[in-house]
N, C-alpha and C positions, 0 to 999 in steps of 0.2 A: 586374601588376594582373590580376582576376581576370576573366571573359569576364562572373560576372552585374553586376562592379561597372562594367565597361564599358555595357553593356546599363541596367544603373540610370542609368548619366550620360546615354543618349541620351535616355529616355524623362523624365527629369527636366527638367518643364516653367519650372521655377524655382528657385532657391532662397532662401531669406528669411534676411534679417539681422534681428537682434532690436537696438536702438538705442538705449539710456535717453534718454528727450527730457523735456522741460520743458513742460507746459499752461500756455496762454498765462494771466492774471492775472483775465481773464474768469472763467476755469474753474477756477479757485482757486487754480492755480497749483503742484498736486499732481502728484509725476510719476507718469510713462506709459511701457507699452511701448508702441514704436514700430516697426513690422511692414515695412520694405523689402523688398520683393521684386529679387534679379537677376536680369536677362534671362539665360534658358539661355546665351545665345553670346556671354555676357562670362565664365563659368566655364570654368574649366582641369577637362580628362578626368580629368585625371593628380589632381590636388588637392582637385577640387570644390569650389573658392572662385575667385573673384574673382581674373581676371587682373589684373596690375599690369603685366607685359613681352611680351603675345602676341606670337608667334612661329610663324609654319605652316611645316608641313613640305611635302619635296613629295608629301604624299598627302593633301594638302588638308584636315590637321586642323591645329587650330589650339590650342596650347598654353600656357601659362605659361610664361618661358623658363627660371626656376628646376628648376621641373618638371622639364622635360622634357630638362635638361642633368644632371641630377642621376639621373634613368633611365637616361641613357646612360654614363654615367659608374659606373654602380653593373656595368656589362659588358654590357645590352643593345644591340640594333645594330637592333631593328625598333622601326616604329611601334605603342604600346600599343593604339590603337586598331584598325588596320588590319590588322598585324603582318608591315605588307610593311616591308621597309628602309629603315634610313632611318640618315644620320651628322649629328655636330656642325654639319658645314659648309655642309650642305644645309639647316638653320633659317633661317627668313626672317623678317626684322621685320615682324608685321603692321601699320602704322600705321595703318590706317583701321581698324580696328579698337580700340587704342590711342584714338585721337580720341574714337570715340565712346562707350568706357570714360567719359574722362574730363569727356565732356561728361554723361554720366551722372548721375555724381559731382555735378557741378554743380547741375544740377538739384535732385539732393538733398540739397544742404547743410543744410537748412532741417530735415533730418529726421536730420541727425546723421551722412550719410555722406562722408567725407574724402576729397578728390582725390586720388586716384593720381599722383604726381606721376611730370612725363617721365623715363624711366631713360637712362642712361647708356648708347649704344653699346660695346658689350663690346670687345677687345680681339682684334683677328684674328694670325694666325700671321704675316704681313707685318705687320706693323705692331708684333710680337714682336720679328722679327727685325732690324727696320731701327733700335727703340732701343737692342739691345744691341749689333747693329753700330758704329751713333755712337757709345756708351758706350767699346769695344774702341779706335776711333779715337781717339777726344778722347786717351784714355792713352796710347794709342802716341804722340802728337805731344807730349804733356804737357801737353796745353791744362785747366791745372788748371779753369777755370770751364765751359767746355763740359763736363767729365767729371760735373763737379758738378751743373750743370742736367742732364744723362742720366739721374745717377743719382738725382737726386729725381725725374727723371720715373717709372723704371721704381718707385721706392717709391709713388707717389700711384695708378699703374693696378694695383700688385699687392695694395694697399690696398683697393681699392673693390670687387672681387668675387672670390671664389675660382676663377673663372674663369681671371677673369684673370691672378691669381697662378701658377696653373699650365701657362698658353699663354708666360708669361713665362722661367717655371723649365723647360719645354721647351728654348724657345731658347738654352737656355745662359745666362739672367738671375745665378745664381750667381755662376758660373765668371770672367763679364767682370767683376762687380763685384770678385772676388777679388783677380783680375789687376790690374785697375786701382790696387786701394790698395798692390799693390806694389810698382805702375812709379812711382807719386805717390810712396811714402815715400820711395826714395831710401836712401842711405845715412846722412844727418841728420837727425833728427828734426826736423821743422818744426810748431810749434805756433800759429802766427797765420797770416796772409795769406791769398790765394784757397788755396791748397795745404790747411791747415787746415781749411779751409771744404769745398773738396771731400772730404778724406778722412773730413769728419762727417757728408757727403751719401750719402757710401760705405758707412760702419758701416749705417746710417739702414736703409738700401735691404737690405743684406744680413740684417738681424734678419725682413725678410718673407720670405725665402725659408729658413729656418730648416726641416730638420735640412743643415748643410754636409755636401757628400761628402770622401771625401778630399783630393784635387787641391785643393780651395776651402781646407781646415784646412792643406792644405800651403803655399800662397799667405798666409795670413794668418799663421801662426806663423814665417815666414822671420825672418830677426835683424832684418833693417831694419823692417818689419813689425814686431815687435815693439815694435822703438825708440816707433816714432809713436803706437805705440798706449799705451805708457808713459806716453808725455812727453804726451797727450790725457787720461790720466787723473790726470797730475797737476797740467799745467798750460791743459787744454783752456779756450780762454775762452768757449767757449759749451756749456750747462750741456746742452745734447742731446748734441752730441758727446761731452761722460766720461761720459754715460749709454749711448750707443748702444758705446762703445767696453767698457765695465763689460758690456753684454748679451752681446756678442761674444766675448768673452773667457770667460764662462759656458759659452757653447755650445762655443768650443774647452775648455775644462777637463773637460766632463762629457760630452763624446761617448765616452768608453773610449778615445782616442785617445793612445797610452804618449809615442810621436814629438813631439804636440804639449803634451803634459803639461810635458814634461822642456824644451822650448825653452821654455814661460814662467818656469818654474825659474829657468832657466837668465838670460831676460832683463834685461840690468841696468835697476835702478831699479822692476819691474815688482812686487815684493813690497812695497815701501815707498809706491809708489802705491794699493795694493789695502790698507793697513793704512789708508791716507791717507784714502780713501774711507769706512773706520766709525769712526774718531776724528773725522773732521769731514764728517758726511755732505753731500751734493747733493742727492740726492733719494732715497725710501725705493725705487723701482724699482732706483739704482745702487748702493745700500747692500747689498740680497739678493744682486743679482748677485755683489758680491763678494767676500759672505761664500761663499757656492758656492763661487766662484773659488778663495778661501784655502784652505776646508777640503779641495777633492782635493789642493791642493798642499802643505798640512800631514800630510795622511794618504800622501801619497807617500814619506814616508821621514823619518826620524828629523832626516837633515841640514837637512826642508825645515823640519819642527815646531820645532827650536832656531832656524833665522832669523827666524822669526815670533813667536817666542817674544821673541828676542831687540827686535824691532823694537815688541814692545807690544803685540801683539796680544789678547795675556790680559786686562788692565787695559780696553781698547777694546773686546771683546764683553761683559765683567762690565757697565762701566755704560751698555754697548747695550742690554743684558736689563732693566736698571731698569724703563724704562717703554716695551718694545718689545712693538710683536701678536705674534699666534700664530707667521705668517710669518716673522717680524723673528728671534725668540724660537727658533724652532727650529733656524735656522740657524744663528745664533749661538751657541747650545749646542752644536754640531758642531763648530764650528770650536775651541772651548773646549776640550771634551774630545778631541780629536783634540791640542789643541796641548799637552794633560797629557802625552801620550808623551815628552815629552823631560822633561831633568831642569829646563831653564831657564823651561819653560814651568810647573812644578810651585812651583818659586820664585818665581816671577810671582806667580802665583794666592794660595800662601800667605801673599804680601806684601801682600795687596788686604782691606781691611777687609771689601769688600761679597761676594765671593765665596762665600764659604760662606750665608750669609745670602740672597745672589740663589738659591744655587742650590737651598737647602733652599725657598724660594718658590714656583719654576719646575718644583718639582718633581708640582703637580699642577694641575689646572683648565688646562692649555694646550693639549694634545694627548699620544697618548700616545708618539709621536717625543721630544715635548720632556722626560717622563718618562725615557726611555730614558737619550737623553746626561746628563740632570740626575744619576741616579741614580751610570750611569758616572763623569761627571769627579767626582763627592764620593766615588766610591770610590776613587779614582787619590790623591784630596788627603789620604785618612784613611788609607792604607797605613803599614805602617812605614817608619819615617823619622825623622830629627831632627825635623822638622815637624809629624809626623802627629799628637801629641797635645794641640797647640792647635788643628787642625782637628776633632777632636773631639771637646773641650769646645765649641768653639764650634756644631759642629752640634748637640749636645744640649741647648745653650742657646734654641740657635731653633725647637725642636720634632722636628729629623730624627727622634728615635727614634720618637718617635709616627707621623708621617707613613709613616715606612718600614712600620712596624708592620700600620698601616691599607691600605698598599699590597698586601701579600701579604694580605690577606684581599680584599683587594676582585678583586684577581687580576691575575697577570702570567705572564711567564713568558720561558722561553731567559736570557740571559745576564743580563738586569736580574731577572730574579728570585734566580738565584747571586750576584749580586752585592747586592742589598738583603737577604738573609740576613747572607753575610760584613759588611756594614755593621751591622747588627744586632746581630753578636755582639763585632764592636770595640765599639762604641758602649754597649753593656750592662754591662760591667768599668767603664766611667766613671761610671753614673748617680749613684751616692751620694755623688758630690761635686761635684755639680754641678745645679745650679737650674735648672731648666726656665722659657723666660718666654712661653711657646705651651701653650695645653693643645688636644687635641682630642676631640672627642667620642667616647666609645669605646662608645656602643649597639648602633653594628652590630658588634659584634669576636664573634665566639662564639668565640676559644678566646684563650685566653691568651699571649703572648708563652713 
């Protein structure tokens, strides 16, 4: 902060809130602005609004604790005001302060201005330390419900402020919850009782402290660990848990992590579960996940695209697309074309009525990602091949050449522009036997195919 913006805040006698209020029925009943003034010394230095959490420091200014944690946090170590020193630990909850914030407020309901309601005492580094301590314990003993209450605790206080998230993730919040789901899973997967229950309190808590380091990705991808998190996504009976175990498994798939890639691969039942998840979705949160999930691990290797292939996955993202959003739509077009690499996955597809027809669709107004792969897998499905020339016919039925057409004028480029050309010139040898049931408008075209 700047010394005149300091200097404006001390000399800054008030500041005014503007209020839309309502004239009472007397006076017609037409609205008004309505002019609140706040007392200098309920404003934050730092904000120049209205405290909701003061907080002084020990050089007797007194802050917003948002403020003033978020200055300190951005690498400062003095106070903005004073610019003598000052740390985290050294903030004091102003409550009388606070009180008469809120009695404030009170007072001017009537005028439109709303309670500050009491905030939540933040989360101190003992008190960091002593839930993931419990959390550590509960698991060393096995006490599946104590682990479980721990680790919804540490999810409900990492939730509430970024604070506290990070006072949390200091402590090692991570690492125990890691450890934990792997001293719980065991070598059997267990999908009901308290065990089940904690290991869904476990995922839960672990999506807040989200990017995993290593050691955490090392703990959660172990085989047994795997097991549980399979048999949670396929047969988890409570519908947070194969969501929170679907997020987890995201975040292990797409961290660049090759070690943990290769053990999901690797885990039995874990690709038939992640198919299981977009042939009969849960919820659209655990649907994305684990289309993600699939396509690193169909783009991992030829071996992983024919299992996937194999298990349905082609059929399950075509009439996911039908009537999926932008989100839904793009990832499941990744996963699509990713899973054309293989030969089984290209037989799938040419076997699916709605394929070519979703993907000539999909191909514009979604995004231009979802362009991208659209483009890609119909170029994968029109290649030569035994197949490749009812692929298309039928994409010249649905409008592709037009669409494609319109695409490079409107503009693209890198590899979906090479490749809607070479679609362009397969597809042009077939026009004159084949009936177009799409027309599109060609005003904007200035040059000619």
């Amino acid at each position: 902060m700047s010394r005149a913006t300091r200097v404006a805040g001390r000399l800054m006698p008030e500041i005014s809130l503007l209020r839309r209020g309502r004239k009472s029925a007397a006076r017609g009943g037409d609205d008004a602005e309505v002019e609140v003034s706040v007392p200098a010394n309920f404003v934050c230095p730092i904000s120049l609004e209205m405290m909701r959490d003061p907080v002084t420091a020990p050089t007797g200014i007194t802050y917003d604790r948002e403020s003033v944690e978020g200055w300190l946090a951005r690498g400062h170590d003095t106070c903005p005001v004073t610019g003598r020193p000052v740390r985290l630990a050294d903030l004091v909850p102003n409550h009388a302060t606070r009180r008469m914030i809120q009695d404030w407020c009170v007072a001017n309901r009537a005028r439109g201005v709303e309670r500050v309601p009491t905030p939540r005492v933040p989360v101190g580094e003992d008190d960091a330390e002593e839930v993931v301590a419990g959390l550590s314990a509960a698991a060393r003993r096995g006490d599946a419900a104590a682990c479980g209450a721990a680790a919804a605790t540490a999810r409900a206080l990492g939730r509430e402020s970024e604070r506290n998230r990070r006072c949390l993730a200091g402590a090692g919040a991570a690492h125990a919850l890691s450890s934990a789901f792997g001293l719980l899973a065991g070598e059997e997967p267990v999908v009901e009782g308290a065990v089940a229950g904690a290991l869904g309190e476990i995922l839960a808590a672990l999506t807040v402290f989200f990017p995993l380091d290593e050691e955490c990705r090392s703990c959660i991808a172990s085989p047994p660990s795997l097991k549980s998190l399979a048999s949670l996504l396929s047969h988890g009976g409570e519908l947070a848990a194969r969501v929170s175990a679907a997020v987890v498994l995201r975040e292990l798939a797409s961290s660049g992590d090759r070690h943990a890639l290769e053990a999901i691969a690797r885990a039995h039942g874990m690709c038939d579960a992640l198919v299981g998840l977009v042939t009969s979705p849960v919820s659209s949160q655990a649907t994305k996940a684990a289309l993600v999930t699939a396509y690193y691990l169909v783009s991992s290797g030829d071996r992983a695209a024919a299992r996937f292939a194999e298990l349905g996955v082609v059929p399950a993202a075509v009439e996911l697309l039908v009537d999926a959003d932008k989100g839904t739509s793009e990832k499941a077009l990744a996963v699509l074309d990713a899973a054309l690499c293989a030969d089984a996955g290209v037989e799938s597809a040419r076997a699916h009525a709605l394929t070519v027809p979703v993907l000539v669709k999909k191909m514009f107004r979604v995004s231009d990602m979802a362009t991208d792969f659209a483009v890609s897998a119909l170029w994968r499905l029109c290649r030569a091949g035994a197949g490749a020339a009812p692929c298309r016919a039928e994409a010249l039925r649905v409008g592709a050449f037009q669409k494609l057409l319109l695409l490079l004028q409107v503009g693209c480029a890198g590899v979906t522009k090479e490749r809607a050309s070479e679609l362009l010139k397969m597809l042009n040898g077939s026009r004159g036997s084949v009936e177009c049931i799409e027309t599109v408008d060609f005003k904007g075209l200035k040059r000619p195919f």
